[in-house]
N, C-alpha and C positions, 0 to 999 in steps of 0.2 A: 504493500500500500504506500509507503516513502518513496517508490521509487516511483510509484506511478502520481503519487502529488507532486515530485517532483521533474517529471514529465510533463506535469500539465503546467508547471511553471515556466514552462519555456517556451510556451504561447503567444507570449510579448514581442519576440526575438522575430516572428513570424507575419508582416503587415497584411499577408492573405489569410492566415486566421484569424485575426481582428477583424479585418471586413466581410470573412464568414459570417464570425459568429455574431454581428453586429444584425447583420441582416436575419440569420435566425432569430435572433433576439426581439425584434422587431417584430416578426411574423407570429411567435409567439405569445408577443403581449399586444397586439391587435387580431387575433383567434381568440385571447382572452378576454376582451373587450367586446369583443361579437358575441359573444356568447351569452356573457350579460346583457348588454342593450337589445340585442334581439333573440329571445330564448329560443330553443328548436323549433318548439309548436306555434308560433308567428312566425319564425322564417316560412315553415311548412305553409302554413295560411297563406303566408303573402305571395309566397313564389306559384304554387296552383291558384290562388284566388281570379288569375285572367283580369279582363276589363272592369270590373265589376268593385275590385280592390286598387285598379290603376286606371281610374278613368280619367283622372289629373292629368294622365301623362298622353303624351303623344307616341304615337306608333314613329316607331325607328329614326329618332331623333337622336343625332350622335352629340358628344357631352360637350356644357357648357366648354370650356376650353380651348375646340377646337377653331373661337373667332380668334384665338392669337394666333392664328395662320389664314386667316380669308383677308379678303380684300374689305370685306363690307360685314357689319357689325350686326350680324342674325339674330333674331330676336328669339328670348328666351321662353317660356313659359311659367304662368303662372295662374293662380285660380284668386279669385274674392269673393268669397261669402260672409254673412252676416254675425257680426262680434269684429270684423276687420274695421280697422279705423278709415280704409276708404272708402265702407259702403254705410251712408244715410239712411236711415227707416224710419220714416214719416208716417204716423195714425191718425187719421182723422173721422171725428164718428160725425154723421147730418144728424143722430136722434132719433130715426124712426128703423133703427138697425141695420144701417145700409152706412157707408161710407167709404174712405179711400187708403189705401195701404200704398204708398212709393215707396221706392227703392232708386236710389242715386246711386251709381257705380264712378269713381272717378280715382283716373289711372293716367300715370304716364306712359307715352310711349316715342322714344326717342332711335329707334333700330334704321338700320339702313334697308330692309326687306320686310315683305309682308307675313303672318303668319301665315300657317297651315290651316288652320279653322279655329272655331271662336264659338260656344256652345253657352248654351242659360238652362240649367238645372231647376225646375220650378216644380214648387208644391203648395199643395195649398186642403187644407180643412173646410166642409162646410157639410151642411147636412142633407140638403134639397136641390138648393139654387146654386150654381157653381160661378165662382170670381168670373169676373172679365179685366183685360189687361192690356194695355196698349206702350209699347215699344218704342223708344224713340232714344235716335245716337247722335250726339253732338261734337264737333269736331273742333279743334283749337282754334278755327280761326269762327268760329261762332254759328256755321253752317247745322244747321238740326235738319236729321233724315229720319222717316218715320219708317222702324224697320217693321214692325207687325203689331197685328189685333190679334189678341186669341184669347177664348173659352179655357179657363184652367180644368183639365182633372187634380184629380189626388196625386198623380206624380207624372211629370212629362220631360223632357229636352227638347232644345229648340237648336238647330243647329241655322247658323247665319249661312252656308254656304249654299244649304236646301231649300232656300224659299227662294222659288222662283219669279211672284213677287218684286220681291226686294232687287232682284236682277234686274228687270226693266226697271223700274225707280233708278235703279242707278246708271241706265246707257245696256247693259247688256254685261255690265263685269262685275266679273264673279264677287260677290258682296268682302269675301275677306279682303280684297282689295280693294272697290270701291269703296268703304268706307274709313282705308286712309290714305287715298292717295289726293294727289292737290290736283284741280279742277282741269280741265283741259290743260292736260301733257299728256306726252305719248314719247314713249313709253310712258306711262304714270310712275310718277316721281311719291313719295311715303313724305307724308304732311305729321314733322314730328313735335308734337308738344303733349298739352294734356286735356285727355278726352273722358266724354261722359254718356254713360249710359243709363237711360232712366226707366224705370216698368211703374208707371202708372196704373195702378190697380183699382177695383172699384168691388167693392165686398158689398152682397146683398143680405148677409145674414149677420147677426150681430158676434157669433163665437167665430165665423170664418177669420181666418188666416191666411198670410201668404206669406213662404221662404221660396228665397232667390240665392243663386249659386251662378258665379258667373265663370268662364274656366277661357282663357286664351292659348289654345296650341302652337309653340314656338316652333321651329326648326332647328332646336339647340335643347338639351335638356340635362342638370344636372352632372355629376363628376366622371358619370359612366355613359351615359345614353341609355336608350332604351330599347326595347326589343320588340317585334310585330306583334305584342299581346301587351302591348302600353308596359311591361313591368319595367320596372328600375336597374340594370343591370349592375348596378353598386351593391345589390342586395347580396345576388350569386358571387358576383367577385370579392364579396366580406365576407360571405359564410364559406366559400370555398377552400379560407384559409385554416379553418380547423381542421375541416372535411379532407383536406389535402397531409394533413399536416399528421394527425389520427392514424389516417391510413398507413402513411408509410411510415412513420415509428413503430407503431402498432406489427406492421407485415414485418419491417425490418429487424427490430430486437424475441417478435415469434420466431424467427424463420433464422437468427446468426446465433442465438441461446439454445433453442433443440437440437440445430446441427450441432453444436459443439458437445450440448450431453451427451448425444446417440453417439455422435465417435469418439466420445470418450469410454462410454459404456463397452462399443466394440472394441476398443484397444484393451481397454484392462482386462476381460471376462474370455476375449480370442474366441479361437474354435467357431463352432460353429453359428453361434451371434454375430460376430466378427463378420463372417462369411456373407451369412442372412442381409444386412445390415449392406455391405458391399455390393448382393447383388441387387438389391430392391434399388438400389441407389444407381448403380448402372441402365436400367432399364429405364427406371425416372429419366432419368438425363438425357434419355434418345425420345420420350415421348412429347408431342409439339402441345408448349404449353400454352401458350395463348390461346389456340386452336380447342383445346378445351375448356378455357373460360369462357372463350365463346359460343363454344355447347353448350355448357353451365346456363349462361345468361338468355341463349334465345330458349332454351325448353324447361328448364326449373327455374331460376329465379334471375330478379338481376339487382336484388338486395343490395346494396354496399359491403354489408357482416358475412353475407354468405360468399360472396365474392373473396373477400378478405380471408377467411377460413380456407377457401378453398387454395386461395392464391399463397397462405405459410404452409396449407399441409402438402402441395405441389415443389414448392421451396426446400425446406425442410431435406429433401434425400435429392441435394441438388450436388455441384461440384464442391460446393463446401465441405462436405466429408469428405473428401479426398484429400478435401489440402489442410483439418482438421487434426486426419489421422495418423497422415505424414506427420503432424510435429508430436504428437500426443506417442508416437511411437519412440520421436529419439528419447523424449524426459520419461517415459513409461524406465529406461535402463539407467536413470538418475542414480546416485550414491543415495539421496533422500529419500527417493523413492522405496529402496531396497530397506534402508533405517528403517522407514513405517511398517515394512511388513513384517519385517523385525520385534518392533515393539509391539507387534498384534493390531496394527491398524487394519478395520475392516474396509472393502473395496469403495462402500459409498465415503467412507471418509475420504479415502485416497483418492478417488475421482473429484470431488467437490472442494476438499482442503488442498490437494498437493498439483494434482495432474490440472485442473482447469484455472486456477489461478494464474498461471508461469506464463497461457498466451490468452490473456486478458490483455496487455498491450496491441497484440496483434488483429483484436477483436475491434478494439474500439474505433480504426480507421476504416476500418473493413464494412463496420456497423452505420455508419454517418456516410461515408461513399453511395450509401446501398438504401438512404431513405428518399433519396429523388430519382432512384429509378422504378419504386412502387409507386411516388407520386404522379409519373408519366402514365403508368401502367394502368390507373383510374382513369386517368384523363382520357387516356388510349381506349381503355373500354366503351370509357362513354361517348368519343367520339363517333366510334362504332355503334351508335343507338343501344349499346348494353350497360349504360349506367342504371344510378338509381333512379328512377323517373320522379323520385318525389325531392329529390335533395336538391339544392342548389348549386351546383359544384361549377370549378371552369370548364371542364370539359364538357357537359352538358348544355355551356352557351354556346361552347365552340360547334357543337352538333346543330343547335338551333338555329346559329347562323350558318350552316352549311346548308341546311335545309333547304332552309330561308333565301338562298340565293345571295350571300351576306356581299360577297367578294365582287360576284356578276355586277350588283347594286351600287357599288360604291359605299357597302357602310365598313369598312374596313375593321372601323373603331371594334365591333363586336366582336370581331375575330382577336385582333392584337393586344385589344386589354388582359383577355385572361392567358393568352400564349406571353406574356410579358411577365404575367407572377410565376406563370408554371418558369419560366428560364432563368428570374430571379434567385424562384427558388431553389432551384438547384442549381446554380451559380452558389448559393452562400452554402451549401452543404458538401459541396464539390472544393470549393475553395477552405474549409473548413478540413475536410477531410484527408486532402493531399498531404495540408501541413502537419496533422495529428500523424501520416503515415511516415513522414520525417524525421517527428522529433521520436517518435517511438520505433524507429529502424532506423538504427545509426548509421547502415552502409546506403542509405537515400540519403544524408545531412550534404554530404558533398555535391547534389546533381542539380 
């Protein structure tokens, strides 16, 4: 144990292990922070949830950020509803149980390009006689366009691009445009200042109600963008980082701990374990193993856990015992060795005290090399449509923009953000792990 704390002292000496482990470091305590701020069962909710839970967002809108490379300043998305300090809600009763509900919406908007579309979430309570509501959008330089009349139900959307209406009022363009572009130009020029939109209401019963939700779709949205089912892709590339991170620790110290007890078990006991042990191991080695988790996944399951089980108990009787058994063979004819059996030490001692302690150096580089290749190996699955379908993972956005047509489209962003964690991360565990194979094999110090 001294000699291996002071192996890890000499970590310093090493500025690719520092930037390893910084970067583990980092992935680790933001997978920890995900986990809290968003438990499993909300991520579960939000990532299935569809339109329904992302109706905020705009369909495949790549992320805020990418206007620090355009020419012209995209306009981003946002929503205002009621409790927001930009929207007004004026009540007015006449006394005979009839009166008037407004809603003022006012907003700036300063972008060089038009939105994608522009929707009004309305709802409204009454018992008999149903609201009526009249529409109207005022422009910075003081122009008011009357976008619509409509009959409230109990819950509807209005979307400005569908009323065709509103298209001839405006010339024949399509409303998310017309209503900000400046009067006669051509191309139409985006008239930026601050605008207003009002819903005049008029309640015929005295308990009726009206909520108004007003929702602007940008062509820019948030740190990630978004994906053709409106969701957040910040969500999957947050959760992805425990999900990634789980797996291949979890595959990696199953699969580098069993190998070394089974051939330590076959060195000490020989004979015919020994044998057993070798050949199950031989055969493993020739059989194609991806090629069987992809069996796995398309007819039993495509769990993450089962996967994961299946992909250490595959592991497990791989080239590891070979190179295992080779060293467990020279200390197996140790002077200390011999001492223990001496003084009556029994074999599980001597396998767990004497024989697997000696290449516990050898382990540890071997072990940290070997978690960003089961990281891939998820990723890889799911690219193949055999992930988990319920999880969030990167490899699973990489599949939905593959689908999706992501690359054909020009959304690049969907694909590059999570192939940019996934190379991170095994960049810092790679880089981590070269240097551990160094300092703990002194005939690498030189190279």
């Amino acid at each position: 144990m001294d000699a291996l704390k002071s192996s890890f002292k000499e970590i310093k000496q090493y500025p690719g292990a520092l930037v390893g482990l910084g970067i583990i470091l980092l992935l680790i305590i933001a997978g920890i922070v995900v986990i809290f701020a968003i438990p499993y069962d909300e991520a579960i909710r939000l990532w299935r949830g569809g339109e329904g839970v992302w109706y905020h967002n705009p369909k495949t809108a790549p992320p805020a950020w990418t206007n620090w490379f355009t020419a012209d300043d995209l306009p981003a998305s946002f929503y205002i509803q009621e409790g927001d300090e930009r929207v007004e809600k004026v009540v007015e009763d006449f006394g005979d149980g009839s009166g008037d509900i407004t809603h003022t919406f006012t907003f700036d908007y300063n972008y060089d390009a038009y939105p994608d579309e522009m929707a009004l979430f309305l709802k409204s309570t009454y018992v008999e006689k149903n609201p009526f509501v009249d529409i109207y959008w005022t422009m910075p330089d003081g122009t008011e366009v009357r976008v619509a009349s409509e009959g409230l139900g109990p819950s509807q959307a209005f979307y400005f691009s569908q009323e065709s209406k509103l298209e001839r009022r405006l010339g024949g363009v399509n409303p998310v445009i017309g209503l900000f572009a400046v009067p006669d130009t051509d191309p139409p020029e985006v008239m930026k200042g601050t605008y207003q939109l009002v819903l005049d209401g008029i309640r015929f019963e005295p308990d009726t109600n009206i909520t108004a939700e007003f929702v602007l779709y940008g062509q820019v949205h948030g740190i990630a963008g978004t994906d053709n089912l409106r969701r957040d892709l910040s969500l999957a590339l947050l959760w992805g980082i425990p999900v990634a991170l789980a797996f291949g620790l979890i595959a990696a110290v199953g699969t580098t701990v069993l190998t070394m007890i089974i051939a330590a078990i076959g060195v000490w006991y020989g004979g015919w374990l020994d044998e057993l042990i070798q050949r199950v191991t031989e055969v493993n080695m020739v059989l194609p193993f991806l090629s069987i988790l992809v069996m796995i996944g398309t007819f039993y399951s495509k769990s993450i856990w089962v996967i994961l089980g299946v992909t250490v108990l595959l592991s497990i009787f791989g080239s590891g015992i070979k190179t295992y058994r080779a060293n467990f063979m020279q200390i197996k004819e140790s002077m200390y060795i011999e001492a223990a059996q001496a003084y009556g030490a029994k074999g599980s001692r001597i396998i767990f005290r004497y024989l697997i302690p000696r290449i516990i150096p050898l382990l540890i580089p071997g072990l940290v090399t070997s978690i960003p290749t089961f990281v891939f190996l998820e990723a890889g699955l799911a690219v193949l449509g055999l992930g988990d379908p319920t999880l969030p993972t990167w490899g699973k956005v990489i599949n939905d923009a593959q689908e999706n047509g992501a690359l054909y489209n020009g959304l690049y962003y969907w694909i590059v953000e999570p192939a940019v964690l996934l190379m991170i991360t095994s960049l810092g565990f790679a880089m981590l792990g070269y240097s551990l194979d160094r300092i703990f094999n002194p005939r690498l110090r030189g190279l």
